[in-house]
C-alpha positions in Angstrom: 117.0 112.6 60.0 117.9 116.1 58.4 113.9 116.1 57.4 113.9 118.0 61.0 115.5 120.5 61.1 112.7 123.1 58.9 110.4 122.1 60.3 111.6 122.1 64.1 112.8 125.8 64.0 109.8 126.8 61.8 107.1 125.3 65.1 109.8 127.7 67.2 109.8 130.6 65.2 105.6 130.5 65.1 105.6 129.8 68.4 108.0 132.4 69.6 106.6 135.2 67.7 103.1 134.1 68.6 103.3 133.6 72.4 103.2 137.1 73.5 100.0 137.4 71.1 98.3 134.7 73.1 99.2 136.2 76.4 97.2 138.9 75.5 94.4 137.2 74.2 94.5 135.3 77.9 94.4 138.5 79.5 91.2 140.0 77.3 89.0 137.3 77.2 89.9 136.2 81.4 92.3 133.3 81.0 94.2 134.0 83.7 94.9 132.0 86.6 94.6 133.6 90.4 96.0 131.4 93.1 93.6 130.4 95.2 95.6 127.7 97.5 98.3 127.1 98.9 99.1 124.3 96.2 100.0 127.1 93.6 103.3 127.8 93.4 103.1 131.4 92.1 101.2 134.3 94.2 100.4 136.5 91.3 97.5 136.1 88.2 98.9 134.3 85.3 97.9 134.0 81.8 96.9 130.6 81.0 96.1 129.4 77.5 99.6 129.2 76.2 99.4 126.0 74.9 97.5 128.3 71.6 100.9 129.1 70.5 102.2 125.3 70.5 99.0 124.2 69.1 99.1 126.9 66.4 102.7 125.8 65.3 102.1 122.4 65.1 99.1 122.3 63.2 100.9 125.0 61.0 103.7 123.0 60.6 102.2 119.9 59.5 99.9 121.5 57.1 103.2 122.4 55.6 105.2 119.9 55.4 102.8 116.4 55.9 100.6 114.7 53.0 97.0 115.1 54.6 96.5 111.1 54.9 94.0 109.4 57.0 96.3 109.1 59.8 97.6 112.5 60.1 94.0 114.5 60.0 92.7 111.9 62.3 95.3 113.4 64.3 94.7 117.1 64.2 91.0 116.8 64.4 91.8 114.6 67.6 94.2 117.8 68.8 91.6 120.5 67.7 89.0 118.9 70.2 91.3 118.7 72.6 92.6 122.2 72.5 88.5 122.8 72.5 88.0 121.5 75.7 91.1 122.9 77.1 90.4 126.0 76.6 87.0 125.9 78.2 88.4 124.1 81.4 91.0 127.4 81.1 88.3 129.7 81.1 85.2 127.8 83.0 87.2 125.1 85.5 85.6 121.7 83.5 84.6 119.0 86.0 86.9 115.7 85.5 84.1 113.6 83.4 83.6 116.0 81.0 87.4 116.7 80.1 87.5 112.7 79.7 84.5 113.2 77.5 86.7 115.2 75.2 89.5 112.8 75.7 87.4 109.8 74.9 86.1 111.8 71.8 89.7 112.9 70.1 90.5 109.3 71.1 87.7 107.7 69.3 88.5 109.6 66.5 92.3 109.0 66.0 91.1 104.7 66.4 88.6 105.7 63.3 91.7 106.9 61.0 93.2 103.8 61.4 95.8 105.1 64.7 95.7 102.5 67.3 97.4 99.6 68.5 96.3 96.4 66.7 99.4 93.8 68.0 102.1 94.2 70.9 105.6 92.2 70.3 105.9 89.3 73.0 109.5 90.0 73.5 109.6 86.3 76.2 109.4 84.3 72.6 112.4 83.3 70.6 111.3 84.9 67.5 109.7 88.2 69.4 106.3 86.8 67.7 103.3 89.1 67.6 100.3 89.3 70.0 97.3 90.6 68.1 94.4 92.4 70.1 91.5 91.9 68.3 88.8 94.0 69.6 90.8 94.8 72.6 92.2 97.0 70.4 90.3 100.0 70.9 89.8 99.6 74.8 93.6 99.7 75.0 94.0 102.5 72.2 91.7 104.6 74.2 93.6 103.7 77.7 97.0 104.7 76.4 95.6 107.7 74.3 93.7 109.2 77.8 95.9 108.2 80.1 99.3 109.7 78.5 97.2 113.2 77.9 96.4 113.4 81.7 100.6 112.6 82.4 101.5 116.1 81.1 98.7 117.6 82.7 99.4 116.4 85.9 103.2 117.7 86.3 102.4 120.7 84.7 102.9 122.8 88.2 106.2 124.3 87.8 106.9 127.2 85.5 108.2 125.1 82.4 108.2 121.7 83.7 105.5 120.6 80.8 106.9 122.3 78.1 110.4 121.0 78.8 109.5 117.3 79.7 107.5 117.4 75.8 110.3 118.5 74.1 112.6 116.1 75.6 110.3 113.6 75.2 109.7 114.8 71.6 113.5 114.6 70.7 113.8 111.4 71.9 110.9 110.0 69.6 112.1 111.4 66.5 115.4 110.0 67.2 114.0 106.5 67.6 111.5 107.1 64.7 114.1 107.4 62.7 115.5 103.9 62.9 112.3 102.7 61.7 112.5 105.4 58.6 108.7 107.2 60.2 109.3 110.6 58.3 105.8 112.0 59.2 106.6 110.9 63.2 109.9 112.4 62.6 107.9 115.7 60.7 105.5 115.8 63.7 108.6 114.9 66.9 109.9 118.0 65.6 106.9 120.2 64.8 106.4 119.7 68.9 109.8 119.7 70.0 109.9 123.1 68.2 106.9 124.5 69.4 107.9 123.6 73.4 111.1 125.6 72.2 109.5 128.7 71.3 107.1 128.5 74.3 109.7 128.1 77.2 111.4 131.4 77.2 107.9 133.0 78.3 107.7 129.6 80.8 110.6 128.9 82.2 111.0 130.3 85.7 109.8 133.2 86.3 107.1 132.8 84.1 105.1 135.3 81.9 102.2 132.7 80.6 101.6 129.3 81.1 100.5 127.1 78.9 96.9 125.9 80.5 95.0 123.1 80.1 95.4 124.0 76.6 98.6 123.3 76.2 99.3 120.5 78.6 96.7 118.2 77.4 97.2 119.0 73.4 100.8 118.0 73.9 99.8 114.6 76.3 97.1 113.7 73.4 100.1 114.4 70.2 102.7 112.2 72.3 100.4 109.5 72.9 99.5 109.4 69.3 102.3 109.7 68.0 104.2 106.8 69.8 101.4 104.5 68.9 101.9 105.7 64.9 105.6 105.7 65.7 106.9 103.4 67.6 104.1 100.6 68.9 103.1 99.5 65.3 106.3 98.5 64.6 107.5 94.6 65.0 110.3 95.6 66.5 111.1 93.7 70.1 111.6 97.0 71.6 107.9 98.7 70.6 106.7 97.4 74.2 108.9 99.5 76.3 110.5 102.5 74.2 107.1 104.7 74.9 106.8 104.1 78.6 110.8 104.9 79.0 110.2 107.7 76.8 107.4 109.1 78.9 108.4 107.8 81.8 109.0 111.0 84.3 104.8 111.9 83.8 103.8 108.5 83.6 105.7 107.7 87.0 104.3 110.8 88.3 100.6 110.0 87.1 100.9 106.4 88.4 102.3 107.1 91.3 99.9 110.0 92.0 96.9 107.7 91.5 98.0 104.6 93.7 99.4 107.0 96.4 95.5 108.5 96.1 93.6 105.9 96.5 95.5 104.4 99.5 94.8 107.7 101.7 91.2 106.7 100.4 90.7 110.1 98.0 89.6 110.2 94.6 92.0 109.8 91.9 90.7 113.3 90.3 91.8 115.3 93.6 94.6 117.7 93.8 97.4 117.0 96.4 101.1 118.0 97.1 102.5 115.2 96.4 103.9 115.3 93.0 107.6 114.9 92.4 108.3 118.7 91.9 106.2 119.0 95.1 108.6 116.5 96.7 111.6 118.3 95.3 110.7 122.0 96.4 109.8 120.3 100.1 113.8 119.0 99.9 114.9 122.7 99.5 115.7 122.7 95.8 114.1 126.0 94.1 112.0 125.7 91.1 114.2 126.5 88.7 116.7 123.7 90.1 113.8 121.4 90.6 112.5 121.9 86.8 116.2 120.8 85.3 116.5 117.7 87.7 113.0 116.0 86.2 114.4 117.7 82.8 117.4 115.3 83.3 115.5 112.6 84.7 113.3 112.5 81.4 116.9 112.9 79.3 118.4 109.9 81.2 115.1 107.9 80.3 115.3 109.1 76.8 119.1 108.3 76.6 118.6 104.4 77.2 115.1 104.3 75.3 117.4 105.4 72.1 120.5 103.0 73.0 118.6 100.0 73.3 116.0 100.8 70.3 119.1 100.9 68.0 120.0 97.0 70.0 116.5 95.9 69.9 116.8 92.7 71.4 115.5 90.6 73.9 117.9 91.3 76.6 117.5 95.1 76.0 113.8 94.7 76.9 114.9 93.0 79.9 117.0 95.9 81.1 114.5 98.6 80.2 111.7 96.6 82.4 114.7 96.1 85.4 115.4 99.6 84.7 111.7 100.6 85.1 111.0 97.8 88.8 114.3 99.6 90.1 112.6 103.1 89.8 109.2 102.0 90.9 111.6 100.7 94.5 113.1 103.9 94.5 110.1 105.8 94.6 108.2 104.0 97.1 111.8 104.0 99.3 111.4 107.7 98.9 107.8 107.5 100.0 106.3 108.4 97.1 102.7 107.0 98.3 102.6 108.9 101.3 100.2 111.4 101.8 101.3 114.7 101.3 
């Protein structure tokens, strides 16, 4: 475990010192967001296209302290294209099929160099046996990869809401990599985690930057990759659960977002209100306030996903998926599906 600690508060130092830099690049070459609606939560132009100083870190990081294997450069290619198209959709507003284009594209490419999940654990067996995909593989791959880079994208509409919810979730998965001895998971947990550390004092509430497009879906894309090189190509019972408890705040969100969507008969791709920190700020609770509940949600999550990966048993999968139904209840008790 002490293989973290360089390289997590060399991603903060890079990203710290380079942060301000960015913001002015945002502001020269007209990344900046103006609020338009009356779904934007701040009334002044912001800098967008943050997410350069979490990207630069990262990548700066592993270079440094990762072997370049197939796995790993599969990996940062995958990220660069990301970043790619998420500075575009910063600058030029991309339409929703060609951001999945680039999404589809870093995926395809992480699948080539050999990241992807080929078997899932049937934890309802006596001896946990594996399920392997086949040529399912890949469709599954691709779902996971796309669909956990939209989750941060999605909740990324309070002033540090993304960055925070990453480096939670990016603690908690080098904490579980390291039961399974993942040094390069644990090398690249960090890396993030360390990165969203250096980024929040210029995004936490009230903001100076924010990290775009850029940043939200670089860190969706490294999070889904690295569970799937972390934590679901290991045999262990718990493989089938610990990402989705780990992510579970923007996958909830994202899931819920989508289903509430297409009951109210609009696409899944349009914007609405009714996001958790929408439903939060509409209770009273300021941003700031509403940022550190979902920061403790996504902790509580990342709490249990660490107790029971060090149990890993059958009855801990059990609790995890009860765990998981109870919050779905809650949510649609809260009427999370109504329109908003």
């Amino acid at each position: 475990m002490g293989s973290f600690i360089a390289p997590f508060f060399l991603a903060l130092l890079i990203s710290f010192i380079s942060t301000p830099l960015v913001r002015k690049l945002a502001f020269k070459i007209g990344a900046v967001d103006i609020p338009k609606d009356d779904r934007r939560i701040h009334k002044e132009p912001m800098p967008l296209i943050g997410g350069l100083a979490i990207f630069f870190s990262v990548i700066a990081v592993t270079l440094i302290f990762l072997p370049l294997n197939r796995e790993i450069v599969s990996i940062l290619i995958g990220g660069t294209i990301i970043v790619i198209g998420g500075i575009i959709d910063d600058l030029r507003e991309l339409n929703p099929k060609a951001k999945f284009v680039f999404q589809i594209i870093a995926g395809l490419i992480i699948i080539y160099g050999g990241v992807k999940v080929d078997f899932v654990t049937n934890p309802f067996t006596k001896d946990s046996s594996l399920i392997y995909l086949h040529w399912l593989s890949i469709p599954i791959t691709l779902f996971w990869i796309v669909g956990i880079t939209n989750t941060l994208n999605f909740i990324d509409g309070l002033d540090g809401l993304s960055a925070g919810v990453a480096m939670i979730s990016s603690i908690t998965l080098m904490i579980v990599a390291s039961k399974f001895g993942y040094t390069s998971i644990i090398i690249l947990s960090a890396s993030i985690a360390g990165a969203c550390l250096g980024f929040l004092p210029f995004n936490f509430n009230p903001a100076k930057i924010f990290m775009g497009d850029t940043g939200a879906l670089f860190l969706g894309f490294m999070l889904a990759a690295i569970t799937i090189e972390g934590v679901m190509k290991s045999v262990a019972t718990i493989a089938i659960v610990a990402p989705i408890l780990i992510l579970s705040v923007p996958i909830f969100d994202t899931t819920f977002a989508i289903f509430r969507r297409l009951l109210n008969g609009q696409s899944i791709a349009s914007a609405d209100k009714g996001h958790l920190h929408h439903r939060l700020l509409n209770k009273g609770y300021s941003q700031k306030k509403s940022v550190l509940i979902l920061y403790a949600m996504s902790a509580g999550f990342g709490l249990f996903a660490v107790v029971i990966s060090r149990a890993n048993t059958r009855q801990a999968v059990y609790a995890s998926i009860g765990l998981l139904l109870v919050s779905v209840l809650v949510a649609i008790r809260l009427g999370i599906f109504e329109k908003r």
